[in-house]
C-alpha positions in Angstrom: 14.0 31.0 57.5 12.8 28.5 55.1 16.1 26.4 56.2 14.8 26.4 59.8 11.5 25.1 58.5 13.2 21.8 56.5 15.8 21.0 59.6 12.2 20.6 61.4 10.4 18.8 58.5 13.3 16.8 57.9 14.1 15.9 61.5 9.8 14.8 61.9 10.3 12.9 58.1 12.5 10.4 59.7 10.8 9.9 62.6 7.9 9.0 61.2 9.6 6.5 58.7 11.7 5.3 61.7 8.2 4.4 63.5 6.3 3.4 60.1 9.3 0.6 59.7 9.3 -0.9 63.2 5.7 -1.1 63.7 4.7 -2.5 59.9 3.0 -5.9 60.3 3.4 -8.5 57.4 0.2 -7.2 56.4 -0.5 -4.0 57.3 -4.3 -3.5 59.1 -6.7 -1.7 56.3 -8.7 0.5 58.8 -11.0 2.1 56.0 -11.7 3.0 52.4 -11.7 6.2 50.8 -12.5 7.1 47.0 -13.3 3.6 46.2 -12.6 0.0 48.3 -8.9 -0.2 46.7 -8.2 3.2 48.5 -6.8 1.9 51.7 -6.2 3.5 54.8 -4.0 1.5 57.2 -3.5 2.2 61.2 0.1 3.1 60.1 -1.4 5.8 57.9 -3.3 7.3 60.8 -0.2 6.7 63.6 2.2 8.8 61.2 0.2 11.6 60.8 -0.8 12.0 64.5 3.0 11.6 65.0 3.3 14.0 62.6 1.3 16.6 63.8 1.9 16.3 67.3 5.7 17.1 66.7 4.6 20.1 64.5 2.6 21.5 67.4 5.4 20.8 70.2 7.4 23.2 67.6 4.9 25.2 66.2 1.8 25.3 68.1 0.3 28.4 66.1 1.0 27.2 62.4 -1.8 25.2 60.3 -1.3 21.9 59.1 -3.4 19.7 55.8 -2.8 16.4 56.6 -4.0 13.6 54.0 -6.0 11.7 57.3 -7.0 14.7 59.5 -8.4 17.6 57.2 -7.1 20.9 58.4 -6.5 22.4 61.7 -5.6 25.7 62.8 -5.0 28.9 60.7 -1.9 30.6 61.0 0.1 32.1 58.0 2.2 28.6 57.9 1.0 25.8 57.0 2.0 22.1 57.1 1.3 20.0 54.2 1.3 16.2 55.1 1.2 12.8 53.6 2.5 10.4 56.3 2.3 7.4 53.6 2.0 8.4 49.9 1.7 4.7 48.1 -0.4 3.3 51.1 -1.1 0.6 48.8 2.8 -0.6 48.2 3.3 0.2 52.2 0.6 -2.6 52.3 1.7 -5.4 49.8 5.3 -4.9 51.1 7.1 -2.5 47.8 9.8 -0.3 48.6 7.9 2.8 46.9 6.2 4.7 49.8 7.2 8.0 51.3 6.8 10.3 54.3 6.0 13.9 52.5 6.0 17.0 54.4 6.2 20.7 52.7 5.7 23.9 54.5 3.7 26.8 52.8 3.7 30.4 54.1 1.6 32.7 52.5 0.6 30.5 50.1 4.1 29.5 49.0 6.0 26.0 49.8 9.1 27.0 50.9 10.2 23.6 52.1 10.1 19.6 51.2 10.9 16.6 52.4 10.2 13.6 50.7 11.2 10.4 52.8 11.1 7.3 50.9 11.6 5.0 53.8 12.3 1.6 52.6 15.0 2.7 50.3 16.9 4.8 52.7 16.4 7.6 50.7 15.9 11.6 52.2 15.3 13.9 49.5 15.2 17.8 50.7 14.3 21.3 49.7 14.6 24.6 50.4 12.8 27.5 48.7 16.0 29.2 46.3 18.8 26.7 48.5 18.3 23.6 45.8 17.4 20.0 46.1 19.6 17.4 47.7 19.6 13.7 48.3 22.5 12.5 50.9 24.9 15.7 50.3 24.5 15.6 46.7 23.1 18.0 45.0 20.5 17.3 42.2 20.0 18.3 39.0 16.7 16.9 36.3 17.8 15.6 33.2 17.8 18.2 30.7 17.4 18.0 26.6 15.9 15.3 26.8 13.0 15.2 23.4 10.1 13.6 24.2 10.4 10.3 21.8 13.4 9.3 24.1 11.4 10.4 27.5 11.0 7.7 29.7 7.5 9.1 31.8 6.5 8.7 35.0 2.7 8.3 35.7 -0.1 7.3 38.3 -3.9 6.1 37.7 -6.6 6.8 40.3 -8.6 4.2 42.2 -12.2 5.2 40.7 -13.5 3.1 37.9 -14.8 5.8 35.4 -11.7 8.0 35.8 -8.7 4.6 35.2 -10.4 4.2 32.0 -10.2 7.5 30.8 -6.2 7.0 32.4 -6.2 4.3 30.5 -6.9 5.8 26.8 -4.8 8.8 27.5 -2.1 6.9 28.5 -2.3 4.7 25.2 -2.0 8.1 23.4 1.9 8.8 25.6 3.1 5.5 25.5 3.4 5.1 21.4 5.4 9.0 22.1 8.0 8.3 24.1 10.4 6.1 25.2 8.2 4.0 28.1 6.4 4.3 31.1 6.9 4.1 34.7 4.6 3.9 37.2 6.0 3.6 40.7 3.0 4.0 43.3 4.1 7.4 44.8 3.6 11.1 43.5 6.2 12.4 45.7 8.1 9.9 45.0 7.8 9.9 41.3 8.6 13.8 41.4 12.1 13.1 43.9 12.4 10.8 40.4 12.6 13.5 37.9 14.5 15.6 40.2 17.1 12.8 40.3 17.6 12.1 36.6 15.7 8.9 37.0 13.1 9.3 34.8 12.7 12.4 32.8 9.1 13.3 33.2 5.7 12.9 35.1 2.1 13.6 34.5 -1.1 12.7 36.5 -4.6 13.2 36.7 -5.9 13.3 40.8 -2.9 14.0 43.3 -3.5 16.6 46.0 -2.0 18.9 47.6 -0.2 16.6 50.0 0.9 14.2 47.5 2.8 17.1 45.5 3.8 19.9 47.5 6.9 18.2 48.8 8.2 16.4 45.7 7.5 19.6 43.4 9.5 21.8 45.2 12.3 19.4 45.5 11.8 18.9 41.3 11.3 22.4 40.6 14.8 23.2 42.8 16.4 20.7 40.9 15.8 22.8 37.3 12.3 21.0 37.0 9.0 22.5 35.6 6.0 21.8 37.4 2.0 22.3 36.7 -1.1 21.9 35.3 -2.4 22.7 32.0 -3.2 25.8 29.9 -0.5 27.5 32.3 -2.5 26.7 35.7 -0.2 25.7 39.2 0.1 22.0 39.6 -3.5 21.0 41.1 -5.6 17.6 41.2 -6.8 18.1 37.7 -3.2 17.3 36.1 0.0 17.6 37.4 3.2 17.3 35.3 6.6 17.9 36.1 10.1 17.9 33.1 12.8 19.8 32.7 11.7 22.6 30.4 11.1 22.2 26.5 10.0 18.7 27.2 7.6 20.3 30.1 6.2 22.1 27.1 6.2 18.8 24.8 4.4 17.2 27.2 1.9 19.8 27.9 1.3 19.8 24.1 0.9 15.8 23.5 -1.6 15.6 26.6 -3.9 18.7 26.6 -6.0 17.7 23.4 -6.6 14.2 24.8 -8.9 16.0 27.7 -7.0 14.1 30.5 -8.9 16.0 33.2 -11.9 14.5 32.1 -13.8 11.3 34.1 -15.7 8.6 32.4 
């Protein structure tokens, strides 16, 4: 069942990207603000996601879908989890690292992800026990890997108050490991660990739709991925490692508070 759900997820993924790449203007239209007035919502974001859910209902008129634009409608033991641009901000200064996400969650469980990072090309899929994949290939995290020769993945939010506490923490990781990436996208940065192409990723604030996808797809690929003390992934802190350096992680982060806000 959960393969029926990602041909559907997968076949919606692209044709949101497909739309999101013929329609993008030089400069994207900033519609409105969210969390602070560098958290942009374009007309693109807003297109996608009715796009989105309209195909969801032509298939599935009775599931439940959490989009990043429209809340959450309907109520059925299935839900949708959406993100029609994660890195709305590199859609709209014209960088390659921006994604259509798309998970679906029954009971409570994602039991399929697709991360579609458009300008690249690049499809990344999941199924519940069936692996991750990336154009037929199947994928694998980078494993023994110690933490002093971890290159980390990482995102900061957009409020004030909560980049500077980003900011300290991420003083604290950088002198740890081997360097730091930070890309623009969650989902993408988790397709990232799941790909070998960077061996970890932590970060305070991503939601549900921003992670659902891309954790799956890492966690298939021999990943790790959650919060702290044990907790699921959540907005608090997510991370995401091949275990042992999960765990080494875990252990350099939690007594620097990183859920905290200024």
């Amino acid at each position: 069942m959960s393969t029926g759900y990602l041909e559907l997820a997968e076949r919606i993924a692209r044709e949101a990207g497909e739309m999101l790449l013929a329609k993008r203007p030089a400069r994207p239209e900033v519609l409105a603000t969210k969390s602070s007035p560098t958290d942009v919502v374009t007309a693109l974001d807003r297109a996608a996601e009715e796009l989105i859910r309209a195909r969801i209902r032509e298939a599935r008129p009775d599931d439940a879908i959490l989009g990043e634009e429209g809340g959450t409608t309907g109520d059925g033991r299935v839900r949708w989890i959406v993100d029609p641009i994660d890195g709305t901000v590199n859609f709209l200064y014209g960088l390659p690292e921006w994604s259509v996400s798309i998970a679906v969650e029954v009971d409570g469980e994602v039991v399929a992800g697709v991360v579609n990072v458009v300008p690249r090309g690049e499809v990344f899929t999941a199924a519940k026990g069936e692996g991750a994949w990336l154009a037929g290939e199947r994928l694998r995290c980078n494993t023994g890997v110690p933490l002093e020769r971890a290159l980390i993945a990482t995102g900061f939010g957009y409020e004030p108050g909560r980049r500077a506490v980003q900011g300290e923490v991420l003083a604290h990781v950088v002198a740890r490991v081997r360097d730091i990436r930070r890309g623009g996208s969650a989902a993408s940065d988790l397709c990232a660990v799941a790909a070998g192409r960077v061996d970890g990723y932590y970060e305070r604030g991503p939601q549900a739709w921003d992670y659902a996808a891309g954790g799956l797809v890492a966690a298939e690929a021999g990943a790790r991925v959650g919060g702290l003390h044990g907790k699921p992934a959540n907005p608090g802190l997510t991370l995401c490692a091949a275990p042992g350096l999960f765990e080494e992680l875990h252990d350099l982060l939690a007594p620097l508070n990183p859920e905290r806000d200024a």
